[in-house]
N, C-alpha and C positions, 0 to 999 in steps of 0.2 A: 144337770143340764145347764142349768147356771155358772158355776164353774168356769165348764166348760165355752162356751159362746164367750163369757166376758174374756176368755185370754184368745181367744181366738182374735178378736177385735183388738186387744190387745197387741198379739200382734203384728198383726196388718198395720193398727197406726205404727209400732216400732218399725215397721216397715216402708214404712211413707207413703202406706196407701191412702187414698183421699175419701175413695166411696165401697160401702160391700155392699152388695145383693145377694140373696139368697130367694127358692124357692119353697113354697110353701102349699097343702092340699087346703082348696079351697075350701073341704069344706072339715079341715080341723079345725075349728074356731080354739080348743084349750092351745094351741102350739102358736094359733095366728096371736093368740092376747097374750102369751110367752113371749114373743118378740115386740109387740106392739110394748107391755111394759118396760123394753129396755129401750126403747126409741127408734125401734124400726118402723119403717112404713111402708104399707101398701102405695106403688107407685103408677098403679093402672094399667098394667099389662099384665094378663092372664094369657095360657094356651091348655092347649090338652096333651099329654106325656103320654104316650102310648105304654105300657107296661102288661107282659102276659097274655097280650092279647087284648085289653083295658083302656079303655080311653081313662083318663084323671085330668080333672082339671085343677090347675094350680096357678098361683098369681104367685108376683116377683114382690121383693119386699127389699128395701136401699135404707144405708145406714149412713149417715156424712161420718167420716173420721177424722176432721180437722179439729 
């Protein structure tokens, strides 16, 4: 997973992106402290994803890329 994500960010900055957000389940706490250790943050916006019939509540997580 590591890897993975750091080129992803990778990337996006070789790309001249400025900011990433991604979605995250509220209530996976191992995946939310997997991003949070790489410098994501939670930026206060949550909803609920409907999925199968499921409500899921998930908050957004922003990365600066500069």
């Amino acid at each position: 997973g590591s890897a993975l994500i750091d080129e992803g960010v990778r990337q996006l900055r070789a790309e001249g992106f400025m900011r990433a957000t991604l979605w995250v389940l509220e209530s996976n706490t191992p995946t939310r402290d997997f991003y949070e250790r790489r410098g994501w943050m939670e930026d206060g916006t949550s909803k609920t994803e409907m999925w199968d019939g499921f409500g899921l509540a998930v908050v957004r997580y922003g990365l600066a890329l500069n």
